[in-house]
N, C-alpha and C positions, 0 to 999 in steps of 0.2 A: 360262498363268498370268495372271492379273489381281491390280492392285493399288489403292487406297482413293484418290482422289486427292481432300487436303485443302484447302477455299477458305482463300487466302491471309491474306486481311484476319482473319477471325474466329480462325482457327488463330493472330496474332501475337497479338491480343489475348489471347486463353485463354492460350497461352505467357508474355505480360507479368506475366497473375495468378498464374498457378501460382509463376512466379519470384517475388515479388513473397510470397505464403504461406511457400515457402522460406526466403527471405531473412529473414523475420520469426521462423520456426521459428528458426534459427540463432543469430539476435538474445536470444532465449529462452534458448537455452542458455548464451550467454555469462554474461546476465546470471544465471542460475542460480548459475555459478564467483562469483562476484562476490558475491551475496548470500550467498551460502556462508562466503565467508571474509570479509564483513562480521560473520555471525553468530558466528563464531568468536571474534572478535577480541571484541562486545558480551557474551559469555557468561562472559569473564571481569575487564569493566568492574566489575560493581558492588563487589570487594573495594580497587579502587582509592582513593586518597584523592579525596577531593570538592576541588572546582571550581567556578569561576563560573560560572552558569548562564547559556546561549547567548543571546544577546539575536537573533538573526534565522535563517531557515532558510538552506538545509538544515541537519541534524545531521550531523556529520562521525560515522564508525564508531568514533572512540577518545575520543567522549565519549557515546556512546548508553548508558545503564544507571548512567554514572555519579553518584556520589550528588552535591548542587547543594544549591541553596536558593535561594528569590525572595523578597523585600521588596514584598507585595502592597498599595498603598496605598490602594485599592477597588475593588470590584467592580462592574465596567460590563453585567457579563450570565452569563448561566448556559447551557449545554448538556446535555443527557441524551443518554447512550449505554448502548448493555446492556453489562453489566459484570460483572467479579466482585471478590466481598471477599476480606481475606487467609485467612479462618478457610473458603475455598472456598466459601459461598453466591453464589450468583449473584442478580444484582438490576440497580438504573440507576448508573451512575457518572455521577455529579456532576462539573464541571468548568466552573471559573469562570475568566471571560476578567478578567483581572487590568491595573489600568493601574500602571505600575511606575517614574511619573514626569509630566511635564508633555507631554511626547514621547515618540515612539518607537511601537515594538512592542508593548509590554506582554507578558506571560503570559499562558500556559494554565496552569491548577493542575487534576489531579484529584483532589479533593479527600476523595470520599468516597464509599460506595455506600448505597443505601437502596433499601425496597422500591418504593415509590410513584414514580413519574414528572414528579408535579405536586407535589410540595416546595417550600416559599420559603424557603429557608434561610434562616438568622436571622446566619452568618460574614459582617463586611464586610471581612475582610482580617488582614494580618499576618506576620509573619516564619515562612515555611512550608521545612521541611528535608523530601529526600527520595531521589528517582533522575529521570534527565533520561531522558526518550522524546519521543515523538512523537507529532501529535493523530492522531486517528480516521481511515483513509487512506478517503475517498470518494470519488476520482476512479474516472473511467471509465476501462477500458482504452484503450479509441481517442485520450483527451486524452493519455494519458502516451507509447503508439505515435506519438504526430502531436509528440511534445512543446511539445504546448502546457499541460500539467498545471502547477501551482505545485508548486514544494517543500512539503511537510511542514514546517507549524511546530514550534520546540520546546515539548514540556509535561512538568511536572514532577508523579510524581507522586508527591502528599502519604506520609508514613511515618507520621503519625496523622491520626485524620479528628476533626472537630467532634463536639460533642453531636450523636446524633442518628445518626448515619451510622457506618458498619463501616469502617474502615482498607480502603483498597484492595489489591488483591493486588501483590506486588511485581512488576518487570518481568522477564520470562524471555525469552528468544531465541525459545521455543517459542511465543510470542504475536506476533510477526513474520511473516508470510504469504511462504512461499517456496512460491509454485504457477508456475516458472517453468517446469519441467520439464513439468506439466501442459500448459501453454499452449503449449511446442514441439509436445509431441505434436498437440494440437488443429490446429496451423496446416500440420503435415505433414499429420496426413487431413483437412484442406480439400483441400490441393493433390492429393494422391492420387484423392479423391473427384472434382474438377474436371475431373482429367485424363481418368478414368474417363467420365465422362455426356458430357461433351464429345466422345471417339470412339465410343460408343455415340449420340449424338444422330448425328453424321459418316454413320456408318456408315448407318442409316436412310435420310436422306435425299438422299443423296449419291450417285447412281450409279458403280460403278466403272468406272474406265478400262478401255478396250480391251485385247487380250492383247498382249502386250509382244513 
């Protein structure tokens, strides 16, 4: 009998990553329980009574959905996102960066959905009632894995929209992206795959030892 005899250095390396995929698969699933019964807990926010709206991130899970209001004193700038209305059209949701004092933070308001992307809305503000979310999530997975990502600021968004623009759809759980489960999976067949090419490469170039 003969057996595969593996070079040390590269076989710890490939062993660090593979661990290293796992551990991250793992990490995946925790945070799946967790967003899970985050979503639970927001699905039955919005019948609650309303509250001050969060002046800095993150949004805590027992005030996500809940209904709020902001005191918008003007409008510093504008964002477009693809969006949809409440009557289910889909279009750009509007969303104005709000300053909400001398200092501070200020507001995200979504304010409204329209077809066009290049609008100048004519709103410069005002006392806007609605549900508290969160903005647009654009991070990269690697920044939130490395955590280096910022929290998610609060945005509230409008329960009626201006001239001009559709009421935006209300906030549902089912608009929160839980692909944690996914992304376990993916990090398991990395490491799977890894392990695979890696004794398959071994094997190839590696003469086997002598008979034992």
């Amino acid at each position: 009998m003969s057996r595969m005899r593996l070079p040390l250095i590269p076989s710890l390396i490939v062993a660090a990553a593979i661990a290293v995929m796992i551990g991250l698969g793992i990490w995946q699933l925790q945070r799946r329980g967790e967003k899970d019964a985050m979503l639970a807990l927001a699905a039955s926010n919005p019948v609650r009574p309303s509250i001050s709206y969060p002046a800095i991130a993150p949004v805590p899970p027992d005030l996500l959905f809940r209904r709020s209001s902001v005191q918008c004193l003007r409008v510093t700038g504008w964002r477009t996102e693809a969006g949809r209305a409440a009557d289910g059209s889909t279009g750009y949701r509007y969303i104005a960066e709000c300053a909400t004092g001398a200092e501070g933070p200020g507001a995200l308001i979504a304010l409204g959905v329209a077809q066009k992307p290049d609008l100048k809305p004519a709103w410069k503000g005002g006392h806007v009632r609605g549900w508290i979310s969160e903005e647009p999530d654009h991070r990269s997975l690697l920044s939130r894995i490395g955590g280096k990502a910022l929290p998610l600021r609060p945005m509230l968004i409008a329960g009626q929209a201006p001239s001009g623009f559709k009421p935006v759809a209300p906030p549902s759980p089912q608009d929160v992206p839980n692909n944690h489960l996914a992304y376990a999976v993916q990090w398991f067949f990395f490491a799977a795959v890894a392990a695979i090419i890696y004794l398959l490469a071994v094997r190839r170039r590696v003469p086997p030892a002598g008979p034992l």
